[in-house]
C-alpha positions as CSV (number, residue, x, y, z in Angstrom):
1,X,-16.6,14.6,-17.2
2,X,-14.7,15.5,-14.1
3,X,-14.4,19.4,-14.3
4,X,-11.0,21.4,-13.8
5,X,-12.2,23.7,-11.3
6,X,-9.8,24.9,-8.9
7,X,-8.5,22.4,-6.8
8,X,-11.4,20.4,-8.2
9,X,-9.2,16.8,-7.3
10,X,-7.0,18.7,-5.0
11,X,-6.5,15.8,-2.8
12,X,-7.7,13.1,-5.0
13,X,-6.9,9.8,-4.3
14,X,-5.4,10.6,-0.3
15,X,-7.2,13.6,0.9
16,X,-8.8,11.4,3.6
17,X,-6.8,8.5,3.5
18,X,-6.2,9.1,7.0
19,X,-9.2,6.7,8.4
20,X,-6.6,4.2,10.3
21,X,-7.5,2.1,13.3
22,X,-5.7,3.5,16.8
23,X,-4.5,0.2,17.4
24,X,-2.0,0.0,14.4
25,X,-0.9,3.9,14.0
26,X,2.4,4.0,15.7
27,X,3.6,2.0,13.4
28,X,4.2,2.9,11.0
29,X,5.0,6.7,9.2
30,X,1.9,6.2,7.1
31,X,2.6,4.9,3.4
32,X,0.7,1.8,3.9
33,X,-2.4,3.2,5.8
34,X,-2.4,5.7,2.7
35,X,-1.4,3.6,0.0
36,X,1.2,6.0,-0.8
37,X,4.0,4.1,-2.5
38,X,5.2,4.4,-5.9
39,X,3.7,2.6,-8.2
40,X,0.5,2.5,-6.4
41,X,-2.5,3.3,-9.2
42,X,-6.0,3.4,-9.8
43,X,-8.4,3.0,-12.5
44,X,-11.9,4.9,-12.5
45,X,-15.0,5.0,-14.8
46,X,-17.0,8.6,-14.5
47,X,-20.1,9.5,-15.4
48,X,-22.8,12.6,-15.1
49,X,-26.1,11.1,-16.6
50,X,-25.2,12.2,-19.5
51,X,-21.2,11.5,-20.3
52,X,-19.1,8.7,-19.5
53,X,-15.5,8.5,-18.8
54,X,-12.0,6.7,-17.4
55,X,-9.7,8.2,-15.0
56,X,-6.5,7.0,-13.5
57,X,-4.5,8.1,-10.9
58,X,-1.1,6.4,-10.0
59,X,1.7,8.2,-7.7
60,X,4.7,8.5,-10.2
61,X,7.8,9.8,-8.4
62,X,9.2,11.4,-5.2
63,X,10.1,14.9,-4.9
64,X,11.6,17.1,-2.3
65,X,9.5,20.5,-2.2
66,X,10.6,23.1,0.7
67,X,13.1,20.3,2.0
68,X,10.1,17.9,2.5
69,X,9.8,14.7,0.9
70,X,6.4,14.7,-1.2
71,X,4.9,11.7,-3.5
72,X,4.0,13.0,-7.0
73,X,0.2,11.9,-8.0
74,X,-0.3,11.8,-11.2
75,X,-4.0,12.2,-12.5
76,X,-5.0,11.3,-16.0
77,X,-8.3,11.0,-17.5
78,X,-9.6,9.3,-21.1
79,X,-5.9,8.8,-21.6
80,X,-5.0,12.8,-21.2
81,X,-2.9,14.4,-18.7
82,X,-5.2,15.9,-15.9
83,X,-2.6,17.2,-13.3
84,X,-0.4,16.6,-10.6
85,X,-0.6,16.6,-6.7
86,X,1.9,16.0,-4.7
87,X,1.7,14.6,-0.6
88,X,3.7,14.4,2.2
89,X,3.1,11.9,4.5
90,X,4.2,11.4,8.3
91,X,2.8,9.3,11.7
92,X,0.1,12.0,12.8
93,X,-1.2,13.4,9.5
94,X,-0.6,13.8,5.6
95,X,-0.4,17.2,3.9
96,X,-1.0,19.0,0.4
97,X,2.6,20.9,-0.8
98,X,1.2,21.4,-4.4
99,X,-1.2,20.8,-7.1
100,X,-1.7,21.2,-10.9
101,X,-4.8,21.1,-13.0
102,X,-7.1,22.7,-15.7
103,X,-9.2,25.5,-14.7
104,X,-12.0,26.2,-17.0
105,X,-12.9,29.7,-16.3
106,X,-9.3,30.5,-16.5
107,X,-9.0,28.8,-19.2
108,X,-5.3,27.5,-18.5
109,X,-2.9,25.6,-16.1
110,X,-2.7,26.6,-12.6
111,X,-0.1,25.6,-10.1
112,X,-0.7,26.0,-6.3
113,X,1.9,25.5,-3.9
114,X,1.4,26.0,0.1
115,X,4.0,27.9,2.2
116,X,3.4,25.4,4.9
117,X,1.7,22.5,3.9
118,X,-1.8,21.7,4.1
119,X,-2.9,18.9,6.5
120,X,-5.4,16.9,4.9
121,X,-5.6,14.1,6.8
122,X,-5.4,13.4,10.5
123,X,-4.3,9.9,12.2
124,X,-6.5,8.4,14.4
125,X,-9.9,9.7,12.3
126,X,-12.9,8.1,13.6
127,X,-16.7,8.8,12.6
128,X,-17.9,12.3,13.5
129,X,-14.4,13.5,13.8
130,X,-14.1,17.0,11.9
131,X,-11.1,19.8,11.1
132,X,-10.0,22.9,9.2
133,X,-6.9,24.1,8.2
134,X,-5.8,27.0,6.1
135,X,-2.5,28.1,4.6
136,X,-0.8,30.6,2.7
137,X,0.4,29.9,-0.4
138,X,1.3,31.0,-4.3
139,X,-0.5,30.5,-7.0
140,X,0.6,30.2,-10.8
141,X,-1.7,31.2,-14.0
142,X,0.2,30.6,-17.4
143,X,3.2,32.7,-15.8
144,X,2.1,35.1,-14.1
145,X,2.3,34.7,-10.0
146,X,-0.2,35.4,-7.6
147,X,0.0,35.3,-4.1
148,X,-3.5,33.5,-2.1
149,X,-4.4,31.4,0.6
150,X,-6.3,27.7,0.4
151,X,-8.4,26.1,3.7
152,X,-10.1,22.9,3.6
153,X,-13.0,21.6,5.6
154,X,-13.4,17.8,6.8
155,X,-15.8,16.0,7.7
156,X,-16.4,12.0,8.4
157,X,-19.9,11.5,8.4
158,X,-20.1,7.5,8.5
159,X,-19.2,4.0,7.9
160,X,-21.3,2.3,5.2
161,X,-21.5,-0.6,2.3
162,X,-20.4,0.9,-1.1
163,X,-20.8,-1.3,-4.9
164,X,-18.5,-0.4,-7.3
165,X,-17.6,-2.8,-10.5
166,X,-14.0,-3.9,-8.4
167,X,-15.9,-5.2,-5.4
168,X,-18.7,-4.1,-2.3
169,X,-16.2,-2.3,0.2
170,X,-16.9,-1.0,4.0
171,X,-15.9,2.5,3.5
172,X,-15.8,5.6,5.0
173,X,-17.6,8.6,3.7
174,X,-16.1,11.8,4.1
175,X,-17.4,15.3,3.1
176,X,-14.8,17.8,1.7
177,X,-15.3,21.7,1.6
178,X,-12.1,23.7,0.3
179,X,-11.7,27.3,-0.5
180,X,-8.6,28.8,-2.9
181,X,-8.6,33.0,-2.9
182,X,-6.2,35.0,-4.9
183,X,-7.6,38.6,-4.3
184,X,-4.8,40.2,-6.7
185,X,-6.0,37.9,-9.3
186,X,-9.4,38.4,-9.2
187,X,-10.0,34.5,-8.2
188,X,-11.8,32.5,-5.5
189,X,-13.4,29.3,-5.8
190,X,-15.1,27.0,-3.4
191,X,-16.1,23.1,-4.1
192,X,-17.8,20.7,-1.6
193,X,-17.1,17.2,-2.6
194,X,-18.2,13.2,-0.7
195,X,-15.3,10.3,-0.8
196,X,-15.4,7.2,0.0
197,X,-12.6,5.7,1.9
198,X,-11.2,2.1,2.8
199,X,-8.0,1.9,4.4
200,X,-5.4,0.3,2.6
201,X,-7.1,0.7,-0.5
202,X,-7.9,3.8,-1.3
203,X,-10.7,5.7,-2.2
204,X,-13.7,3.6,-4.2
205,X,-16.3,6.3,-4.9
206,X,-16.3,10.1,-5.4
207,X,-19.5,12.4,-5.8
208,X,-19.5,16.0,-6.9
209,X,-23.0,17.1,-6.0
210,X,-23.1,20.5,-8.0
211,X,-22.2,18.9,-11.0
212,X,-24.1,16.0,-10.6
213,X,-20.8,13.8,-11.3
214,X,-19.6,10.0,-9.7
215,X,-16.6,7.7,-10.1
216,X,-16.4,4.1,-9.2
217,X,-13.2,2.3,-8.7
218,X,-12.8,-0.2,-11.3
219,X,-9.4,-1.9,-10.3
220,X,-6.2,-1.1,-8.6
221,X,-2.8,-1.6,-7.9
222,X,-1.3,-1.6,-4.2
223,X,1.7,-2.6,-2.8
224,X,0.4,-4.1,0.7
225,X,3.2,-4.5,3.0
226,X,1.7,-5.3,6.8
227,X,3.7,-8.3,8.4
228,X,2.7,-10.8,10.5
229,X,6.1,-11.8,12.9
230,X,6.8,-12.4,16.4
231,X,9.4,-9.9,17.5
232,X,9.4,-10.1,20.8
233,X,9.2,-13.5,21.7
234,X,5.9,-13.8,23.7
235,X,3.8,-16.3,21.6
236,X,1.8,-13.4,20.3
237,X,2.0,-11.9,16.7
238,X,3.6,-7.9,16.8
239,X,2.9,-5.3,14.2
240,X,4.9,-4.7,11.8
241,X,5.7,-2.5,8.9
242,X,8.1,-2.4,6.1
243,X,8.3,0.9,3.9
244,X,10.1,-0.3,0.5
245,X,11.1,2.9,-0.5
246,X,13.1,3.6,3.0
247,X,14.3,0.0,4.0
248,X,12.8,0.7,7.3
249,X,10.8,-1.8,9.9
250,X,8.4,-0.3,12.2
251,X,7.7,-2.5,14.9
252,X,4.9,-2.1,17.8
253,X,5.5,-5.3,20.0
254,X,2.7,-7.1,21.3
255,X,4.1,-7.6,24.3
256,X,3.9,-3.6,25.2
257,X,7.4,-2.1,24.9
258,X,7.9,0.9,23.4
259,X,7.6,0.8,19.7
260,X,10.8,0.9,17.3
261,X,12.2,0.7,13.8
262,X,14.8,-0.3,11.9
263,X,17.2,0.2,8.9
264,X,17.3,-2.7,7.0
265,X,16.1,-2.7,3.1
266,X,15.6,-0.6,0.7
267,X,13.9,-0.4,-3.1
268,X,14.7,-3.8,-4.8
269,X,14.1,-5.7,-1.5
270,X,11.5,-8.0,-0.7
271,X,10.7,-8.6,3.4
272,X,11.2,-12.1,4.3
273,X,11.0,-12.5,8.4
274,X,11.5,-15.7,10.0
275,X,13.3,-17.3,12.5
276,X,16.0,-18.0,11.2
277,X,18.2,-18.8,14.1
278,X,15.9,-20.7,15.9
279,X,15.7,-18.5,18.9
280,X,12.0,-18.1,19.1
281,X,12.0,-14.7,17.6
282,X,11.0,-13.1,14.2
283,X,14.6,-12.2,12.5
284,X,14.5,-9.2,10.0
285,X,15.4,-10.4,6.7
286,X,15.3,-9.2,3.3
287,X,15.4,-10.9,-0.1
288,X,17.0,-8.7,-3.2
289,X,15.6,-10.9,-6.5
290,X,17.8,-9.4,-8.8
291,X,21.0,-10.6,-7.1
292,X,19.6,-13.4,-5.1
293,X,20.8,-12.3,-2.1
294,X,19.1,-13.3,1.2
295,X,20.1,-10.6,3.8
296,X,19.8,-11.8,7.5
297,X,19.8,-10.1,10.6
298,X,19.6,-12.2,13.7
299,X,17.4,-11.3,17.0
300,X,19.8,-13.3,18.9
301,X,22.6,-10.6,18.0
302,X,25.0,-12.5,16.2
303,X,26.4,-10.5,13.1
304,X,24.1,-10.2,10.1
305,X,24.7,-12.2,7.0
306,X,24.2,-12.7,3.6
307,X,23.5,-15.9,1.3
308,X,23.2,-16.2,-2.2
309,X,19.9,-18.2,-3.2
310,X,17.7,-17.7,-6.1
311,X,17.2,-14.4,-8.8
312,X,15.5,-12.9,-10.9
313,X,11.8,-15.1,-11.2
314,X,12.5,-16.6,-8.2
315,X,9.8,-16.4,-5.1
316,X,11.1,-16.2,-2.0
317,X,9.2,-19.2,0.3
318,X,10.5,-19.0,3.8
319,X,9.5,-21.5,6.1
320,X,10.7,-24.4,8.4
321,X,10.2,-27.2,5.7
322,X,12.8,-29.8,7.7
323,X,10.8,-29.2,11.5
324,X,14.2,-28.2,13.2
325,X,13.0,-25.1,14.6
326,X,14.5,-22.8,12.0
327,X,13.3,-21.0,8.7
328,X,15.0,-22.2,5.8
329,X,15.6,-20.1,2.9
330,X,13.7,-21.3,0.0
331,X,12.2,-19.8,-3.6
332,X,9.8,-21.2,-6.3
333,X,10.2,-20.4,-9.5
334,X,6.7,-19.9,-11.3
335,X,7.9,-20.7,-15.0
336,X,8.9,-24.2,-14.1
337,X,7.2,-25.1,-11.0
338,X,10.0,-26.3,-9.1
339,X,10.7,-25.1,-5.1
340,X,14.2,-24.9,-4.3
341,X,14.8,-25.9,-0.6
342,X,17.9,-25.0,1.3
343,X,17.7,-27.0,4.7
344,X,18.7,-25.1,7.7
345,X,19.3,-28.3,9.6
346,X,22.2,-29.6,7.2
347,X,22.9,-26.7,5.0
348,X,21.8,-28.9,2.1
349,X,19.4,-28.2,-0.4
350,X,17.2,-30.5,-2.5
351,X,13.8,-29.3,-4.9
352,X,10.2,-30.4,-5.4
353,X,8.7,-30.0,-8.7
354,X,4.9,-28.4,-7.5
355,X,3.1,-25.5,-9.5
356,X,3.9,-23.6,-12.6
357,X,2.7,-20.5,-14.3
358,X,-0.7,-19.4,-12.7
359,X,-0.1,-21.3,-9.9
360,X,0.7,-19.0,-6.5
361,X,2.8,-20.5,-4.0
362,X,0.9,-20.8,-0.5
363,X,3.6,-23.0,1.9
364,X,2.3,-23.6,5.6
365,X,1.8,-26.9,7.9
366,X,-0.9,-27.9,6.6
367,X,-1.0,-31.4,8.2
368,X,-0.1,-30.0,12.0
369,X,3.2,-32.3,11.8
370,X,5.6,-29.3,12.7
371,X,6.9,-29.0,9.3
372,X,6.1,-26.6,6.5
373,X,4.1,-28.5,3.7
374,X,4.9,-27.2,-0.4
375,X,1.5,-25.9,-1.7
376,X,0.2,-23.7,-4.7
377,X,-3.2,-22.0,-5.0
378,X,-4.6,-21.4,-8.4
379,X,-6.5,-18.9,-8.9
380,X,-8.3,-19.1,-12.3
381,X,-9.7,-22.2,-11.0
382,X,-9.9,-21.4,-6.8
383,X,-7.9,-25.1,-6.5
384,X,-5.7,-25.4,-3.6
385,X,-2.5,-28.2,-4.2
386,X,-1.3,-29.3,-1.4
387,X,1.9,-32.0,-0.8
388,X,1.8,-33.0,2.8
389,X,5.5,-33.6,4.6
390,X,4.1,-36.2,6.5
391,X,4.1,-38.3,3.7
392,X,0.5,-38.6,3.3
393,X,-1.2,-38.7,-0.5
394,X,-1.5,-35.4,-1.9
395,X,-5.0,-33.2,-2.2
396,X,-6.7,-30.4,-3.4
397,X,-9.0,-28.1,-2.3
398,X,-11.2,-25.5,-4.1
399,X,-12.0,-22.4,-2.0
400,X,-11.3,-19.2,-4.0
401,X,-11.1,-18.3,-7.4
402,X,-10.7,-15.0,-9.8
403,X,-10.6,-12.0,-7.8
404,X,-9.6,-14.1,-4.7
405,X,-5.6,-13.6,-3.3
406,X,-4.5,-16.6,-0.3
407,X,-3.6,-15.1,2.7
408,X,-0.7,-17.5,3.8
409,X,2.3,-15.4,2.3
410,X,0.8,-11.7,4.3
411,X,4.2,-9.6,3.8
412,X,4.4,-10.9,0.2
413,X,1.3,-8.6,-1.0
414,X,2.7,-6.1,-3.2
415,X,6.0,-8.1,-4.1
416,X,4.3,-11.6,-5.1
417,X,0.9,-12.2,-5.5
């Protein structure tokens, strides 16, 4: 079973979670690269040789420790409460504040908290990259304080295939060594542990040597949220991040200006960029399913604007489905099927019954016509449906199946599929 020592899964799930290519890590602040978002879990299954068990670790809350903003990691294991960390997490590097757990020799709960934060991570990380930090900070037995200090050692020692019963994964592994000392309590404690790292995801395998202990990923869930959009109108597709939590875009433009964000969101709303004016750039845009409010800002600087189109169980499916040059707004609603098109040519709307439950929507020209075609993917069966605009008979395709998402819809990770 995984043991309590201290700081045992100090930094769990992110400690590393920093492995990010170069090209992408302006920006954004760094939930995505670390999977950091509420919500965010995963499931584990353990085992020494000898025991077996299930872990899961989900991050649960936000919480402002020493006036930073920290995500709350909650650790469980065979269904019982197995601590807390909690991270901060910024462009450059992500940090411990705090930790919770079970120490064995102590036989109690301990809380750590650093005076400064621990930096755990480092962005860009590469192979053969190491560090060391150290930090003051107090430590908590039962209710008694201590004061103490905690350093960690990093190491990434390479990039290799790893099995695990969710999937084989590219992953880096990544050697931690981390020291806690509380002289006045009597305690110090050391623990060398390897992770396996895939950005985006997470980690998918752990390994205690001493104890002789593993943990393969079994499944997850992540909110993905990279988008594909043409800011800057140069034919070529920018970065771009949107942070849920925040409401804020990050943009690095392909076209080499100086990157940027903005405002424009928040919890509840669901990215939806397209050009919507017709001007040849990506307009921000956001789509709040409980109100079924489409929220528009243009890139040709006209004043923003809001429509009302859709709701709760509602899909937003933006695209140009009438070949004017403009993204019409548009939903699907899974229950019944049915696409609900709202032409931006004529301000009309009409629908197409296409899909039901199980079925994913997956819109794009599919026939090269200039026009956005309705499409579903099912997954249970790896069948794509497609209903050509051009008029022509409709077809289907298999090329998928169970454990297989369509990558038409990029920025709807997380919020759709």
């Amino acid at each position: 079973m995984r043991m309590k020592s201290i700081f045992y899964m100090i930094f769990s799930i992110i400690i590393l979670l920093c492995l990010i290519p170069t090209a992408v890590m302006s920006a954004d602040p760094g939930q995505s690269f670390w999977s950091i978002y509420v919500g965010n879990y995963w499931d584990y299954s353990g085992t020494d040789g000898v025991f077996s068990w299930a872990s899961h670790d989900e991050f649960i809350s936000t919480e402002l420790i020493s006036g930073h903003t920290t995500y709350k990691l909650d650790e469980g294991e065979d269904g019982f409460y197995d601590g807390n960390e909690w991270y901060e997490v910024t462009l450059p590097e992500i940090r411990i504040w705090k930790k919770t757990y079970w120490d064995d020799d102590a036989g109690d709960w301990i809380t750590i908290t650093a005076d400064n934060g621990l930096p755990v991570g480092k962005n860009p990380i590469v192979v053969g990259a190491s560090w060391s930090n150290s930090s003051n900070g107090t430590g908590v037995v039962g209710s008694t304080s201590y004061p103490g200090t905690v350093s960690i050692a990093v190491n990434v020692l390479a990039s290799e295939s790893v099995t695990t019963p969710s999937g084989t994964y590219t992953a880096y592994k990544v050697q931690h060594s981390y020291t806690v000392s509380a002289p006045s309590a009597g305690y110090y404690r050391t623990l060398t542990e390897y992770k396996w790292f895939v950005p985006y995801l997470g980690v998918v395998m752990w390994n205690d040597p001493a104890m002789g202990e593993w943990e393969y990923l079994n499944s997850m869930k992540i909110k993905k949220t990279l988008l594909i959009v043409d800011r800057d109108n140069d034919a070529k597709t920018d970065i771009v991040v949107y942070h849920s939590d925040s409401g804020i875009w990050f943009i690095k433009p392909s076209s080499g200006a100086a990157d940027y964000y903005v405002g424009y969101g928040g919890t509840g709303y669901v990215p939806v960029p397209g050009d919507y004016d017709g001007d040849g750039k990506t307009d921000i845009a956001v789509y709040h399913s409980a109100s079924g409010l489409w929220f528009i800002k243009p890139s040709s600087g006209a004043a923003d604007y809001y429509l009302g189109y859709g709701g709760t169980g509602y899909v937003p499916v933006p695209g140009d489905y009438d070949g004017d040059g403009k993204t019409d707004i548009s939903v699907y609603h899974s229950a019944t099927g049915l696409w609900f098109i709202r032409k931006s040519s004529n301000a009309t709307s009409y629908y197409v019954g296409y899909g039901g439950t199980g079925y994913v929507p997956v819109p794009g020209d599919y026939d090269g016509d200039g026009k956005v075609d309705v499409a579903v993917y099912h997954q249970a069966t790896g069948l794509w449906f497609v209903k050509p605009s051009s008029g022509a008979a409709d077809y289907y395709v298999g090329y998928g199946g169970t454990g297989y998402e369509p990558v038409n819809l990029v920025y709807l990770y997380g919020y759709v599929y």
